[in-house]
One Martini backbone bead per residue (centre of mass of N, CA, C, O) as a GRO file, in nm:
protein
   74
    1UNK     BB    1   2.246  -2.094   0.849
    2UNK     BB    2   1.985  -2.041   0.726
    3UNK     BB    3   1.763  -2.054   0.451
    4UNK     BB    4   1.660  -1.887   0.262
    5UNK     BB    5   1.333  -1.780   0.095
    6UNK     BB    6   1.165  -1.663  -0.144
    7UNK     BB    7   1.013  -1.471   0.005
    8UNK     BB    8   1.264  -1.341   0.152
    9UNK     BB    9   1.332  -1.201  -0.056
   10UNK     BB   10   1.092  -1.054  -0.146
   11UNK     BB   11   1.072  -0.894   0.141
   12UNK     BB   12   1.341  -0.724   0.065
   13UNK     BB   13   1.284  -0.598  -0.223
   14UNK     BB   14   1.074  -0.432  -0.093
   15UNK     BB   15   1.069  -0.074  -0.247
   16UNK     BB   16   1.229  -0.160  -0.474
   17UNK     BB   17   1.394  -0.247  -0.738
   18UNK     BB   18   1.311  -0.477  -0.995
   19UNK     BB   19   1.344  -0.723  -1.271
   20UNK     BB   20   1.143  -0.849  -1.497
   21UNK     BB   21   1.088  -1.160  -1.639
   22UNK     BB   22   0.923  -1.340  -1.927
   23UNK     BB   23   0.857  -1.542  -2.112
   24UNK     BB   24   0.804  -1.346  -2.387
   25UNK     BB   25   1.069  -1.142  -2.332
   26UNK     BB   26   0.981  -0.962  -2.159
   27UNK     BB   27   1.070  -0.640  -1.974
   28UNK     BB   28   1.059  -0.526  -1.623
   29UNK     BB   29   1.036  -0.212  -1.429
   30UNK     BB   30   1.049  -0.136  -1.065
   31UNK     BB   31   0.839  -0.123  -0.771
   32UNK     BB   32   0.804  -0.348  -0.503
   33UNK     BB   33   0.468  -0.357  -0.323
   34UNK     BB   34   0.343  -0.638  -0.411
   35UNK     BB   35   0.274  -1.004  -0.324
   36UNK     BB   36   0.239  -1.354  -0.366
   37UNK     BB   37   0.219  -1.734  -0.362
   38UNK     BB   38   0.217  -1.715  -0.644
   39UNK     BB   39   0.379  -1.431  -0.768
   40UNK     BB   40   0.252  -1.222  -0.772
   41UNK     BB   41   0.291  -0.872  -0.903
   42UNK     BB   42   0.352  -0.502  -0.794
   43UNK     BB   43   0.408  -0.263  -0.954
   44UNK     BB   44   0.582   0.089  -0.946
   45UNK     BB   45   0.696   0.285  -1.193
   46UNK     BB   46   0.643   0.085  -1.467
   47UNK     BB   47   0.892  -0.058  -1.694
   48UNK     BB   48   0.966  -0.098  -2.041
   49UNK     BB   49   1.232  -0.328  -2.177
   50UNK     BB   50   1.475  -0.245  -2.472
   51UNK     BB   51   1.758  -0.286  -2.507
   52UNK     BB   52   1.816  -0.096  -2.262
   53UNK     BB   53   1.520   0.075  -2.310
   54UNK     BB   54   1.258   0.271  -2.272
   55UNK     BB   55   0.949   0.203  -2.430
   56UNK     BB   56   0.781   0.212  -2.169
   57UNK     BB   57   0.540   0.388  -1.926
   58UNK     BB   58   0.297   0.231  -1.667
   59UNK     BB   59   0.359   0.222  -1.380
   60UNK     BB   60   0.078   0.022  -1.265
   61UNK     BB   61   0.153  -0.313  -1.227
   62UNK     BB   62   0.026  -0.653  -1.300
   63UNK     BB   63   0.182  -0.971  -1.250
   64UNK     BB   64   0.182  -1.312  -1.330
   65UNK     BB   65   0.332  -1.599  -1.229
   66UNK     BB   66   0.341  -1.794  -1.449
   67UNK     BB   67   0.500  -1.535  -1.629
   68UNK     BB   68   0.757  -1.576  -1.464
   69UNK     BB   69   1.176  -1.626  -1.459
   70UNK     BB   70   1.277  -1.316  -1.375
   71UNK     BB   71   1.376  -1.197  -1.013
   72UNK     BB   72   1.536  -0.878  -0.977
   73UNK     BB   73   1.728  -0.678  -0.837
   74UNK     BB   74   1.887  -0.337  -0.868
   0.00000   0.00000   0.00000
């Protein structure tokens, strides 16, 4: 069996909810819509997440790949 790639990972998570953590312990859920090869990503639906409870909901949110450290299907 051939190795997944990260891309073809998030191409199955697409239309799913997913959990965003950020370099500054930011945490984001949401459903993951559109993304590129930088991992710029998508959310819609997207909620900030603190202590396990949603602190706001934000909505369509666009997050850079840079600031990203765990993209995790929910």
């Amino acid at each position: 069996m051939e190795a997944a790639r990260p891309l073809d990972a998030l191409n199955r998570a697409r239309n799913k909810r997913v959990l965003l953590e950020l370099k500054n312990g930011t945490t984001y859920v949401g459903l993951l819509k559109a993304f590129d090869i930088h991992i710029n990503i998508v959310l819609e639906e997207a909620e900030e997440i603190k202590d396990g409870e949603t602190k706001r909901k934000l909505g369509v949110l666009f997050v850079r790949g840079d600031t990203i450290t765990i993209i995790s299907p929910q």
